[in-house]
N, C-alpha and C positions, 0 to 999 in steps of 0.2 A: 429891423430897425435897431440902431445900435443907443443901449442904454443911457441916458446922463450921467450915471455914475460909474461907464466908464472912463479911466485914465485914457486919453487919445495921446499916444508917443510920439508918432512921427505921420507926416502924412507927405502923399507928394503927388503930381499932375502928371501925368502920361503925356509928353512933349507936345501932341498935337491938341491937347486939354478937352478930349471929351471924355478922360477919364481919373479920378480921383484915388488914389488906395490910402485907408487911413489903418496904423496898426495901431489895436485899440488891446490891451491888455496880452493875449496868445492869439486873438482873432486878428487876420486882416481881409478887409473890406472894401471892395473897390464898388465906386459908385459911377453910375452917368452923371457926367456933370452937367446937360440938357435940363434933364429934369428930378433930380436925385435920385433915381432908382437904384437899389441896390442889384446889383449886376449877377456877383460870385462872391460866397465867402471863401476864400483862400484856408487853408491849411498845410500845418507841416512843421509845428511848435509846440512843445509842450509847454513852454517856459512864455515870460513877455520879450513881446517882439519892439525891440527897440529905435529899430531905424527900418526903413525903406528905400528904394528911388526905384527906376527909372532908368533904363538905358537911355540915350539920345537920338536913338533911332526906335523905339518906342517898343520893341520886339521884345525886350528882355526888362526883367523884376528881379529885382532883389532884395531881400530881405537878412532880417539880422537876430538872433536871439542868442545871447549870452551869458547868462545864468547857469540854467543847470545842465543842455546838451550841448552847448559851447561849438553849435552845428550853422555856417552858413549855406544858405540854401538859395541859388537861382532859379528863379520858375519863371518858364515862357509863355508870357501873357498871350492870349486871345486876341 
């Protein structure tokens, strides 16, 4: 369950929208969007993750953290 008191940056829908990813501080969180369940927490940030998306064919994530390892990372969704 992710805190109230986290900062949520960036969120975005997984094209076919049964999937949600919110990056919430260096966590990010992909939900069901059926019935909220939290699905996966993602990792692979030390720093906050700023942005998100979404390929358009729904295969591919990407994420963004640029701060302190100035590292952009693709990770192939489920």
């Amino acid at each position: 369950m992710l805190c109230l008191c986290t900062c949520i940056n960036d969120i975005a829908f997984k094209p076919d929208g049964t999937q949600l990813i919110l990056a919430a501080g260096s966590r990010l969180l992909v939900y069901d969007t059926s019935d909220g369940t939290l699905l996966q927490p993602l990792k692979g940030h030390k720093d906050t993750v700023y942005c998100v998306a979404y390929a358009k064919d729904g295969k591919r994530l990407l994420w963004v953290s640029i701060l302190y390892d100035g590292l952009i990372i693709v990770h192939f969704s489920p």
